[in-house]
C-alpha positions as CSV (number, residue, x, y, z in Angstrom):
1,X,0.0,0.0,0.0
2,X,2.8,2.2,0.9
3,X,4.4,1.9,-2.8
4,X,1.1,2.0,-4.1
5,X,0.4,5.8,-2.5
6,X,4.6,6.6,-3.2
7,X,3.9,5.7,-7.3
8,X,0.4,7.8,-6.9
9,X,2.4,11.0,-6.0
10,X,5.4,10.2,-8.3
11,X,2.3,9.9,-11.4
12,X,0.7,13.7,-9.6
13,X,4.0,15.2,-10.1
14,X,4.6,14.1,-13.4
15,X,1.2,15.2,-14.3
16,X,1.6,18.6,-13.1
17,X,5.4,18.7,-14.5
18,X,3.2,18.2,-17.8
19,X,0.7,20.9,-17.1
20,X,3.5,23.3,-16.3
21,X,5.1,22.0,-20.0
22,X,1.9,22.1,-21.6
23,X,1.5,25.6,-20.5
24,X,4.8,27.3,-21.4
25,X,4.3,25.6,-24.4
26,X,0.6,27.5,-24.8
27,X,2.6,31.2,-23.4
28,X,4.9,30.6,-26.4
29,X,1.9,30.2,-29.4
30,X,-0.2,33.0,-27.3
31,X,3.4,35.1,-27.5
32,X,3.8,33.8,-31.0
33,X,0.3,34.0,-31.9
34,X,0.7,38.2,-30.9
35,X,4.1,39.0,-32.9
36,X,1.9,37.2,-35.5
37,X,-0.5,39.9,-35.3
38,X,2.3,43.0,-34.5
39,X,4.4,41.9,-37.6
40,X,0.7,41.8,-40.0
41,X,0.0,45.2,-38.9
42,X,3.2,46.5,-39.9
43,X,3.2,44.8,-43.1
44,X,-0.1,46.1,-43.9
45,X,1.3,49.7,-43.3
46,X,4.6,49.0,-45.2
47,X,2.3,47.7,-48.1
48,X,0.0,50.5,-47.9
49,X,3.1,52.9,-48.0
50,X,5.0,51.2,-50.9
51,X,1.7,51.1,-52.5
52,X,1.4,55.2,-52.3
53,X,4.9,55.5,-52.9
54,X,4.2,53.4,-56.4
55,X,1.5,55.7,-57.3
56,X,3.6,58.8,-56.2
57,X,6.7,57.6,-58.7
58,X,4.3,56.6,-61.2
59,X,2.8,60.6,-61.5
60,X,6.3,61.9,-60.7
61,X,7.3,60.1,-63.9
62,X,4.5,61.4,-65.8
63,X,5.3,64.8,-64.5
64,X,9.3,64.2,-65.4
65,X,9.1,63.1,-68.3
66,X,6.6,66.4,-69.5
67,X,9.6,68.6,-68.0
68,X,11.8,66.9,-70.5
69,X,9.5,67.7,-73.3
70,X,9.5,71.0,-72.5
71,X,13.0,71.9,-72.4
72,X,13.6,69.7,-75.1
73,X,10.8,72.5,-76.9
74,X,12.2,75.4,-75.1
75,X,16.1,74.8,-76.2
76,X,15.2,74.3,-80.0
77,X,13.1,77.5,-80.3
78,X,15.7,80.6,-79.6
79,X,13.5,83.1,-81.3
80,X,10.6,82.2,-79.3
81,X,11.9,81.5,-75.7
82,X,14.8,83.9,-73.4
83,X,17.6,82.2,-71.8
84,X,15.8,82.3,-68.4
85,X,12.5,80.3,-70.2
86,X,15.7,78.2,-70.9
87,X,17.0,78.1,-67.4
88,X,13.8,77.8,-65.6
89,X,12.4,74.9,-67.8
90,X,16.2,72.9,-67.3
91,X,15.8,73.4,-63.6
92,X,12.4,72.3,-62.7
93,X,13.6,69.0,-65.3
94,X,16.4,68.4,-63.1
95,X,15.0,68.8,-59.5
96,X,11.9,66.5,-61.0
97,X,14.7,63.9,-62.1
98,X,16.8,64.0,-58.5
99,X,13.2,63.7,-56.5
100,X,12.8,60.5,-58.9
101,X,15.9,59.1,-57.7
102,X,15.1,59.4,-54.5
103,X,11.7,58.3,-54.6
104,X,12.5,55.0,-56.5
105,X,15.4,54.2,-54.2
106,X,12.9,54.9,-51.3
107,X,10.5,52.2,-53.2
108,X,13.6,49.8,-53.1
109,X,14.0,49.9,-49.6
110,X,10.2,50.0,-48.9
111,X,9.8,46.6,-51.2
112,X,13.0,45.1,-49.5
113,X,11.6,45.7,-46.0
114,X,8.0,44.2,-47.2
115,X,10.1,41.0,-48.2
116,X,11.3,40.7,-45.3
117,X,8.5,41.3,-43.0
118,X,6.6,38.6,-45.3
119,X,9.7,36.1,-44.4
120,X,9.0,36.9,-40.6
121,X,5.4,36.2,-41.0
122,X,5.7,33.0,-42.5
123,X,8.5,31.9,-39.7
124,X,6.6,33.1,-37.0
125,X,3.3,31.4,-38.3
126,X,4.9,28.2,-39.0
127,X,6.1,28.7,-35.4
128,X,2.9,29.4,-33.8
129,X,1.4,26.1,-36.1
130,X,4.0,23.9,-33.9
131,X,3.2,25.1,-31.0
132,X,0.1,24.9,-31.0
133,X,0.4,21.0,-32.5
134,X,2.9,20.6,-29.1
135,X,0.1,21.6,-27.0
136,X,-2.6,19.5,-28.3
137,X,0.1,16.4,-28.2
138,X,0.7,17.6,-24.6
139,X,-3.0,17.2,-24.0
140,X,-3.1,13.8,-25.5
141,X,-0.7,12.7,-22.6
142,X,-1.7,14.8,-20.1
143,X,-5.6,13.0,-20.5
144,X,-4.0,9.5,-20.7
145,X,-2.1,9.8,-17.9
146,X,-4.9,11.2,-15.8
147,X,-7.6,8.3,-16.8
148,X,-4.5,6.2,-15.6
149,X,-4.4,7.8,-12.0
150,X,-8.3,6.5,-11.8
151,X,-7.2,2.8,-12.3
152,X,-4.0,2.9,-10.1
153,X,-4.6,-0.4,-8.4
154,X,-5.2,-2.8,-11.2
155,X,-3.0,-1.4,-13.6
156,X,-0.1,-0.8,-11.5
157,X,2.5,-2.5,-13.8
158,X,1.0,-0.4,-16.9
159,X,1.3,2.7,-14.9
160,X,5.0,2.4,-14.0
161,X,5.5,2.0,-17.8
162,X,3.6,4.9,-18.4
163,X,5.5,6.8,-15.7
164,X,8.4,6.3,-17.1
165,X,7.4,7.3,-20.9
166,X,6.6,10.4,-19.8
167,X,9.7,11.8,-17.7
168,X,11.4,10.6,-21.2
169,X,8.8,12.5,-23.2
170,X,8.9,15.8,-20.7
171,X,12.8,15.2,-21.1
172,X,12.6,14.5,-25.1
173,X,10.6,18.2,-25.4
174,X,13.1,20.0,-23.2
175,X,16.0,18.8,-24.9
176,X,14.6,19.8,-28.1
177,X,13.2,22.9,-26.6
178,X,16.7,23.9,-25.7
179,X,18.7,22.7,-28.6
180,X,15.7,24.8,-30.8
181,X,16.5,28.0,-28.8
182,X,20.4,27.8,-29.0
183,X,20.5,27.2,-32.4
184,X,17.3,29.9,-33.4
185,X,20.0,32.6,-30.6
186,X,23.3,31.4,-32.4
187,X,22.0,31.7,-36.0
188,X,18.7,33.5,-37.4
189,X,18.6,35.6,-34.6
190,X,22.3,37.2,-34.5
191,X,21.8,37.5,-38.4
192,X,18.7,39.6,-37.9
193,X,20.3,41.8,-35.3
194,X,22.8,42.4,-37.7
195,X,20.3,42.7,-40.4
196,X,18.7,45.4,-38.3
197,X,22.2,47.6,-38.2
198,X,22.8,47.2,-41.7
199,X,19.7,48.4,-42.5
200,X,20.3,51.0,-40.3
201,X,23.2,52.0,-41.9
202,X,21.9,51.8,-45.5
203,X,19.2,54.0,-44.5
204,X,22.4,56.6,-43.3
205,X,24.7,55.9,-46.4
206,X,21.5,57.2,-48.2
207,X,22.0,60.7,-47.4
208,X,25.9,60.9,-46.9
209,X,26.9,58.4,-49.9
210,X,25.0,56.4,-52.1
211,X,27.3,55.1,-54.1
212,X,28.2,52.5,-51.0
213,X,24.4,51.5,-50.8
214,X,24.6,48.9,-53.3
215,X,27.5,47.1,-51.6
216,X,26.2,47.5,-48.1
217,X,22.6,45.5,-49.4
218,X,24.5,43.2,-50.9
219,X,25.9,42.5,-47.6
220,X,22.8,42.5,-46.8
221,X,21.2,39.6,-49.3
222,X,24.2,37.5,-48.2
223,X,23.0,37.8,-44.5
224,X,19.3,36.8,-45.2
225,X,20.2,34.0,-47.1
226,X,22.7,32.8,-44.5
227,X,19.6,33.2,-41.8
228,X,17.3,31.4,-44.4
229,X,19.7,28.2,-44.9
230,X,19.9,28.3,-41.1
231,X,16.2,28.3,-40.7
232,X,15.9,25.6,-43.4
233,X,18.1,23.4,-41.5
234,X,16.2,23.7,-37.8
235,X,12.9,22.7,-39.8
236,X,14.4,19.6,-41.3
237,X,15.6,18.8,-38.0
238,X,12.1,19.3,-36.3
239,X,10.7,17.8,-38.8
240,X,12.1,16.4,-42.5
241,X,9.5,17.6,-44.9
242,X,10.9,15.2,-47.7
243,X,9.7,12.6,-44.8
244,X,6.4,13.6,-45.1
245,X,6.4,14.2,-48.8
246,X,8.5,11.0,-50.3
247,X,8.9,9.1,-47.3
248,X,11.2,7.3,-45.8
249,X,14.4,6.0,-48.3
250,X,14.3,9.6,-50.0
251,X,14.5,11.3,-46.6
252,X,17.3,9.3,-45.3
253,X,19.3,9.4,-49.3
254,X,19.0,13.7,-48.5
255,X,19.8,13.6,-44.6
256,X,23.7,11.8,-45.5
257,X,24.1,13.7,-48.2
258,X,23.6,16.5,-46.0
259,X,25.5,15.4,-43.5
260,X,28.5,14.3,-45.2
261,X,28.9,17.9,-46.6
262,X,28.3,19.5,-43.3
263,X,30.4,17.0,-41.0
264,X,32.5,15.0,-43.1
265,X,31.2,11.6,-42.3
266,X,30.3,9.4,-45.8
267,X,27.6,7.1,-45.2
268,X,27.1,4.3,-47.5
269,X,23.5,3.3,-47.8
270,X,21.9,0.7,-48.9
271,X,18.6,-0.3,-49.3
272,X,16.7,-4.1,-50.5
273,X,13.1,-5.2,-50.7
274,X,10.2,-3.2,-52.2
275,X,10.3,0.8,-51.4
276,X,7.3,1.6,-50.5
277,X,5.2,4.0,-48.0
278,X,5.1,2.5,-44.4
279,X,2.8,4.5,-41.7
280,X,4.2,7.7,-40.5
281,X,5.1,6.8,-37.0
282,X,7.1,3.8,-38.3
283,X,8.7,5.9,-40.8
284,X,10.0,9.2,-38.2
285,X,10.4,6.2,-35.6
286,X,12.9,4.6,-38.2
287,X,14.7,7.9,-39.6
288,X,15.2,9.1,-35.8
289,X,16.8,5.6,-34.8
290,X,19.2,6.0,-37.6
291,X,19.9,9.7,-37.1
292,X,20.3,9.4,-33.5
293,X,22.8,6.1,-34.4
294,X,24.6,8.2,-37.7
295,X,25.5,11.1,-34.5
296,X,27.0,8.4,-32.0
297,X,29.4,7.6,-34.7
298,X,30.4,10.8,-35.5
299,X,30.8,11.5,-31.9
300,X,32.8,8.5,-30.4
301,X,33.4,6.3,-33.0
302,X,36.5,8.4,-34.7
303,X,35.9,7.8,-38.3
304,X,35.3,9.2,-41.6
305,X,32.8,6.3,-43.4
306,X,29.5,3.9,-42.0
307,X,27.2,1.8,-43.6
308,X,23.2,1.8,-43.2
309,X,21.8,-1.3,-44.9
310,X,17.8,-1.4,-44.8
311,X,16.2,-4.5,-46.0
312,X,11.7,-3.8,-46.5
313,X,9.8,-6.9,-46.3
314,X,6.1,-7.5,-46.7
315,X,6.2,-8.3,-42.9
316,X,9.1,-6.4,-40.9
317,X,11.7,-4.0,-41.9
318,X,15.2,-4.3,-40.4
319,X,17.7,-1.6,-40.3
320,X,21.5,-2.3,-39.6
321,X,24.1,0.4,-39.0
322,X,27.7,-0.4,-38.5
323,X,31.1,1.4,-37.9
324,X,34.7,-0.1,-37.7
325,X,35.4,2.6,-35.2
326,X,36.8,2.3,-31.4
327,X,33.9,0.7,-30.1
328,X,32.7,0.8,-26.2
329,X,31.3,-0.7,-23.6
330,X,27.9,-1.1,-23.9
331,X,27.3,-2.2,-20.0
332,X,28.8,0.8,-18.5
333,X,27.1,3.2,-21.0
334,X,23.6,2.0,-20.3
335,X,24.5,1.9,-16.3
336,X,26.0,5.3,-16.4
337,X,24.1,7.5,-13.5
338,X,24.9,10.8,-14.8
339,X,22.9,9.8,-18.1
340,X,25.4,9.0,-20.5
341,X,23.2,6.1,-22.5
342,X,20.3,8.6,-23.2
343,X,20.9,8.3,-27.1
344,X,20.6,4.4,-26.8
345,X,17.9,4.7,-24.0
346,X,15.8,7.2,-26.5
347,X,16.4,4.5,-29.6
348,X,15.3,1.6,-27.2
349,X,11.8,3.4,-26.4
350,X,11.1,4.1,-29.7
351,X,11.8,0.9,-30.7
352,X,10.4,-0.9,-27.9
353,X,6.7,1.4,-28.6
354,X,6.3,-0.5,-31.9
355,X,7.2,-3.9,-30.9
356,X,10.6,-3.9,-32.2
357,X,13.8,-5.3,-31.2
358,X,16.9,-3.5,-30.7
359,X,20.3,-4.9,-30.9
360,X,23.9,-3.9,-30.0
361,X,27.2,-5.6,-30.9
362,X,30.3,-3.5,-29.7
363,X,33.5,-3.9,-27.9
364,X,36.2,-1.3,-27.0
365,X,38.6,-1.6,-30.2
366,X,35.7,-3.7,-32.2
367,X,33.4,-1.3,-33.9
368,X,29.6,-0.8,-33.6
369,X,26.6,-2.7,-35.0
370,X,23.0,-1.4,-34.5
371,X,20.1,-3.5,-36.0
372,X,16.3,-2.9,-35.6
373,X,14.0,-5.1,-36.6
374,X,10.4,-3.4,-37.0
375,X,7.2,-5.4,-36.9
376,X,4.6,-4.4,-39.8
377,X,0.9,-4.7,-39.9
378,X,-1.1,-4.6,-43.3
379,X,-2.9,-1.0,-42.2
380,X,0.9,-0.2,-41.6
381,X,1.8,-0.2,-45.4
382,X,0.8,2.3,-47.5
């Protein structure tokens, strides 16, 4: 009875661990969900203005270009016109041609500021969608694990299962909450800082020299698309839309090339049996097994080449992945207190939630061998 009531306040303060998750998680779509609004706003107005500004070119042109008639009409008739006809008509020309200057590189910056608003708007929604999916996943668990609470006693075993999915959910979304933030602070977010100064500056070269204008935006250009390669890679890692799109073999094909050109490490990889669609979960199940297995070996394994060899059958599909690196020891990983085995721990769970079976070979010296052997029902296949 005693570890019956200990367990029923372990499951309470996992519960309310959630809660507290679930509602940072809602702060961050409600915070999200406002810049949203703040960043429409001022894009409407920067629209409205560029809009005016269009118009305002478009009849300064009219108006230019009239000027030029008319000292072009003025110049060729001596007889009719005096020098100061002359003079006046060349000067009102030339002060309508250096306000049209100004006004179209005005336009310039107005349309490059819309862009980039636009770009913000789509990040920010895409951010707020995510959220908003994080909170309703939350949910799911939060509900489960509270119908569990009301069954304690009979499904004790079930419960301490449950228990300990969710600290290694709760620890899951933190890690990924944190990685998310450091790599959002270290790259898109210094870039539009610096953006913002650059601008800044443009705005100043405007009036003091021009002529450096060009080169300072395209500064600037190289800055966005830095940001926007940075932003592309912390979607695929929250989520590989090629996964979604192609499925599974596609996905992994792009992920080592990627990888290779960012870290060096060639990964030969093969692939038998029919391709073919498998269910979603069993497809980001699979492609986070092998990415979290591809990252071990570029960690500790001291080598520059791996194999991934995935066989599809009508009934399972098995993934091997092996390394002739320095190997380990497998024992005192897994019974490291200080959490060392988390990597294989989080490919175990996922593994072990679709009736898989996970297998390590390794040795100090020896190399590494993961296989995974996945279970497939018919309303599994696609």
């Amino acid at each position: 009875m005693q570890d019956l009531r200990a367990l029923d306040h372990i499951l309470k303060e996992t519960i309310e661990t959630i809660e507290r998750n679930r509602s940072e998680i809602y702060e961050i779509a409600e915070n999200t969900r406002l810049e949203v609004k703040e960043v429409s706003a001022e894009l409407a107005e920067v629209k409205a203005e560029l809009q005016a500004l269009i118009e305002e070119v478009d009849r300064l042109e009219q108006a230019e270009k009239r000027a030029r008639l008319r000292l072009a009409e003025v110049s060729q008739d001596f007889h009719r016109y005096t020098e100061q006809d002359i003079k006046k008509a060349y000067e009102e020309a030339y002060n309508l041609q250096v306000e049209l200057i100004r006004l179209r590189e005005k336009e310039k910056l107005l349309s490059f500021r819309r862009n980039h608003l636009e770009i913000s708007l789509r990040r920010l929604q895409l951010t707020m969608e995510k959220a908003e999916k994080l909170v309703h996943q939350v949910g799911v668990v939060l509900k489960f694990l509270t119908g569990e609470l009301q069954d304690l006693t009979s499904r004790i075993g079930e419960l301490e299962q449950t228990y300990h999915l969710a600290l290694s959910i709760i620890r899951a979304q933190e890690e990924e909450r944190r990685r998310v933030a450091r790599e959002i602070h270290d790259g898109p977010a210094q870039s539009l800082a610096n953006i913002v100064m650059r601008a800044e500056y443009c705005v100043k070269l405007l009036d003091k020299d021009p002529g450096k204008v060009r080169d300072e935006l395209q500064a600037l250009q190289n800055i966005v698309l830095t940001s926007l390669q940075d932003i592309r890679k912390i979607i695929f890692d929250l989520r590989p839309m090629v996964l979604d799109d192609l499925g599974l073999v596609p996905a992994l094909k792009r992920y080592f090339s990627t990888y290779a050109e960012q870290y060096g490490l060639e990964v030969d990889f093969l692939c038998f049996g029919q391709q073919r669609r498998l269910d979603s979960a069993v497809e980001i199940a699979l492609f986070r097994i092998i990415q979290e297995a591809v990252n071990n070996i570029k960690k500790h394994a001291k080598v520059k080449s791996a194999v991934v060899k995935m066989e599809m059958l009508p009934d399972k599909v098995t993934v091997v992945i092996r390394d002739e690196g320095q190997g380990f020891d497998l024992e005192a990983v897994q019974n490291r207190k200080e959490g060392g085995g988390y990597g294989l721990l989080g490919m175990r769970e996922r593994v072990q939630l679709l009736n898989g079976q996970l297998r390590i070979i390794t040795a100090p010296g020896k190399g590494t061998t993961v296989s995974v052997t996945i279970p497939l029902k018919s309303e599994e296949i696609r």
